[in-house]
N, C-alpha and C positions, 0 to 999 in steps of 0.2 A: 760518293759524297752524301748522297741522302741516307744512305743506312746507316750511316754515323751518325748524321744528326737526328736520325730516327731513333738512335741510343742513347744518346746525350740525353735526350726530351724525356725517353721515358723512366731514363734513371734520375731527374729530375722533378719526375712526379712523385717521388716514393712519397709514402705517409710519415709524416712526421709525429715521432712518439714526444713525450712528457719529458723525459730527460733532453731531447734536442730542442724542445719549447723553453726551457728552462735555459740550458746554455746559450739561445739566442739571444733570451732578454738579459740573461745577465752580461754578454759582451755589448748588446746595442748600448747597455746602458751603461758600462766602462766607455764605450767609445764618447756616448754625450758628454762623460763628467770630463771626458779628455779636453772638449772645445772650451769649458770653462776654467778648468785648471790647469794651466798652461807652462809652459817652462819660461824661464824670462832669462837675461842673457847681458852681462855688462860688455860693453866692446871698448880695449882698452888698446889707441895705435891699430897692429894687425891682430893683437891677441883676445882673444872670444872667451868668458868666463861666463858656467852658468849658473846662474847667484840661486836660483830652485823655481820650486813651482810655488806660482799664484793664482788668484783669480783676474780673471779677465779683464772683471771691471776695479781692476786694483793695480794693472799694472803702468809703472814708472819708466821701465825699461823696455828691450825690444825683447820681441819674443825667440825662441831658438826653436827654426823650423824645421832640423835636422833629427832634432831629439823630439820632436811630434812627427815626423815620418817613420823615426825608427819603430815609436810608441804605437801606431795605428796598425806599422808592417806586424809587429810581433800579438798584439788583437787579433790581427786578422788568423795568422800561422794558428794560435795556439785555439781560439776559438772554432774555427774551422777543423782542425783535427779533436777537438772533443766534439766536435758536433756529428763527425764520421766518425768515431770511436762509438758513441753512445746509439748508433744504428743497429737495428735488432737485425 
C-alpha cells in the first residue's frame, strides 16, 4: 500500500511545463465564467425547458443544475486529458 502511494506522490510531483500552465488557466478560467453564466430553465407542470444561458445576476428563472454538472464533468475530462497530452 505504501509503494503505491509512494508512486502516485511522486508522479505527482512532475514539473509542469508552459503548455500545461497554459491549459490550467485556461480551463480554471472556463470553469469561473461557468458560475457566472449559467443555464436558466422554465418548469412548465412536470416539463423542464431550458430557455439558455445567462448571467447570474440576471436571472428570472431557476437554474438547470444537470446541464452545469454535465458542463464542469466535460471541463474536467477534456482539460485533464490536454493537460496529460501536453506532458513532455
Amino acid at each position: 500500500m505504501f509503494k503505491v502511494w509512494w508512486t502516485f506522490t511522486e508522479e505527482m510531483n512532475m514539473k509542469i511545463n508552459s503548455k500545461q500552465k497554459n491549459v490550467l488557466l485556461i480551463f480554471l478560467l472556463l470553469f469561473l465564467i461557468s458560475f457566472i453564466y449559467v443555464p436558466e430553465i422554465e418548469s412548465v407542470g412536470d416539463l423542464t425547458i431550458l430557455v439558455g444561458w445567462t448571467f447570474i445576476w440576471g436571472i428570472f428563472l431557476d437554474i438547470y443544475y444537470k446541464v452545469l454538472l454535465i458542463e464542469w464533468f466535460g471541463l474536467f475530462v477534456l482539460g485533464s486529458g490536454l493537460f496529460f497530452y501536453f506532458k513532455e
